[in-house]
C-alpha positions in Angstrom: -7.1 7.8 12.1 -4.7 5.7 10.7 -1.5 6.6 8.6 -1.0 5.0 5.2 1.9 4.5 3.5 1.8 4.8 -0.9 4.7 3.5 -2.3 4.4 4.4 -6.4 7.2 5.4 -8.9 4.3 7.3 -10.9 3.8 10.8 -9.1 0.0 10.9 -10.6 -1.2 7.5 -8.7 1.0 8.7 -5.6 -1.1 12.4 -5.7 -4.5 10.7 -6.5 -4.0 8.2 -3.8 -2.9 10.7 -1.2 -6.3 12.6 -2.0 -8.5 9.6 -1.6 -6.8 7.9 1.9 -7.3 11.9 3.2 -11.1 12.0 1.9 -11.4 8.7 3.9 -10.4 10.3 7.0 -6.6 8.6 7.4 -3.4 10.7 7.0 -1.0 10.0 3.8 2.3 9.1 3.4 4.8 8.4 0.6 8.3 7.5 -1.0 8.7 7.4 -5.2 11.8 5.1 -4.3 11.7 1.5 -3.5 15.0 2.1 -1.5 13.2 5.0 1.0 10.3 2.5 1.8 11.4 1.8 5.0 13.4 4.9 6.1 9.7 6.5 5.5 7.7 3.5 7.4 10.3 3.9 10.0 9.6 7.8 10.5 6.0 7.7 10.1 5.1 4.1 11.2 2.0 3.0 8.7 -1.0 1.3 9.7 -1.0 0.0 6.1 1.5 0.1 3.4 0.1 0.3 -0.7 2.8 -0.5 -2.5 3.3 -0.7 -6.5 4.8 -4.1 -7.9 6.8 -2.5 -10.6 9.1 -0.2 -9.6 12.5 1.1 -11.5 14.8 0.9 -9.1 13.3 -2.6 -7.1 10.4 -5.6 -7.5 7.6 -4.9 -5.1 8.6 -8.3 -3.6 11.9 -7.2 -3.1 10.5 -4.0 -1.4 8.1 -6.5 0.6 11.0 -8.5 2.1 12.7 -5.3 3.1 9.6 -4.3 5.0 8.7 -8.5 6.9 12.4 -8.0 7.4 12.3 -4.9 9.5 11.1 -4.8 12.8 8.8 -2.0 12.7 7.1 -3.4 9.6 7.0 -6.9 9.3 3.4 -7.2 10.4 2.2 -4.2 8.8 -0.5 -5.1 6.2 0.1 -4.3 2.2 -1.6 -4.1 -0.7 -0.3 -4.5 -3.9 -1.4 -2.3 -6.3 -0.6 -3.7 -10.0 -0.9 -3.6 -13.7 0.1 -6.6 -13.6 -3.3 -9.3 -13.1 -3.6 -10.6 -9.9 -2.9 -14.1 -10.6 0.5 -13.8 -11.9 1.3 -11.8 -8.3 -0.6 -14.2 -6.2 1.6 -17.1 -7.8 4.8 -15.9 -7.1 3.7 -14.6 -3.6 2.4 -17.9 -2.3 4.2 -17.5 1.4 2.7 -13.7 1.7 1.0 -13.2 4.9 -1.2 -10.0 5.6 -0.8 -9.1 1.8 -3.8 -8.1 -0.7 -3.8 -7.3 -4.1 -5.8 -5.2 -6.7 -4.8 -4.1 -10.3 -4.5 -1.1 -12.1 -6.2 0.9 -13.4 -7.4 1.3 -9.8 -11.3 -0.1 -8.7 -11.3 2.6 -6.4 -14.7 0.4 -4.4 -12.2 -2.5 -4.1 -9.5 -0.4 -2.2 -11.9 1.2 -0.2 -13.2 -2.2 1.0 -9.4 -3.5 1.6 -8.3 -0.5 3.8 -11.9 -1.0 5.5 -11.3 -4.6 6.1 -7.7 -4.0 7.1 -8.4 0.0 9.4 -11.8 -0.4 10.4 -14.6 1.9 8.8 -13.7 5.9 9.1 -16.2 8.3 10.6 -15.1 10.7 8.6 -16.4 8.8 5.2 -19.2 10.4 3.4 -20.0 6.8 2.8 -20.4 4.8 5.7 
C-alpha cells in the first residue's frame, strides 16, 4: 500500500495515528520536527503527508511551502490536521492545491474518507 507521512509535535496523536494508517493497510511514517519534514519525505517518499498546523519550531504553512518547494513533494497531497477550525485555515490557505483539512480532536470517519479519497480504498480494511 501506500506510505503516509504524520508530521505532529504531540508524540500521543503521532502514536495513535501511526496505529490507525497501519490498521488501514498503508505503512507509517513520521518527524516530531517541522524542520525534518522533508529530509523524512525525501527518504521515505509519502503518498500522503498529515501534517499538524501548529508546530513549536514552524507554521504548518511554513512546513507546506517547504514541501510544494521541493521536488519530490510538491504534488504530494496533505491534510491538515488542526485545533484550530477549519475556516480560519482555509482563509489563510486560499492558493493551496491538493490540501484538505480536518480539526482536532480527530473525526477519525472524516480522515478515513480523505486518505480513501486521496489512496484509493485498502483491501486490508475491515471496513470496506
Amino acid at each position: 500500500m501506500a506510505t503516509v507521512l504524520i508530521v505532529d509535535d504531540d508524540a500521543r496523536i503521532v502514536e495513535l495515528l501511526e496505529r490507525y494508517i497501519e490498521s488501514l493497510g498503508h505503512t507509517a511514517v513520521s518527524a516530531m520536527e517541522g524542520d525534518k519534514v522533508t529530509t523524512v519525505a525525501r527518504q521515505h517518499n509519502p503518498a500522503l503527508i498529515i501534517l499538524d498546523f501548529i508546530m513549536p519550531d514552524a507554521s504548518g504553512a511554513e512546513i507546506l511551502l517547504r514541501l510544494r518547494n521541493n521536488p519530490g513533494t510538491k504534488t504530494t497531497p496533505v491534510i491538515f490536521l488542526s485545533g484550530i477550525p477549519q475556516d480560519r485555515l482555509k482563509s489563510n490557505m486560499k492558493n493551496a492545491r491538493l490540501v484538505k483539512f480536518l480539526e482536532k480532536p480527530i473525526d477519525f470517519a472524516k480522515l478515513k474518507e480523505h486518505i480513501e479519497e486521496i489512496l484509493g480504498k485498502s483491501d486490508s480494511d475491515p471496513a470496506a
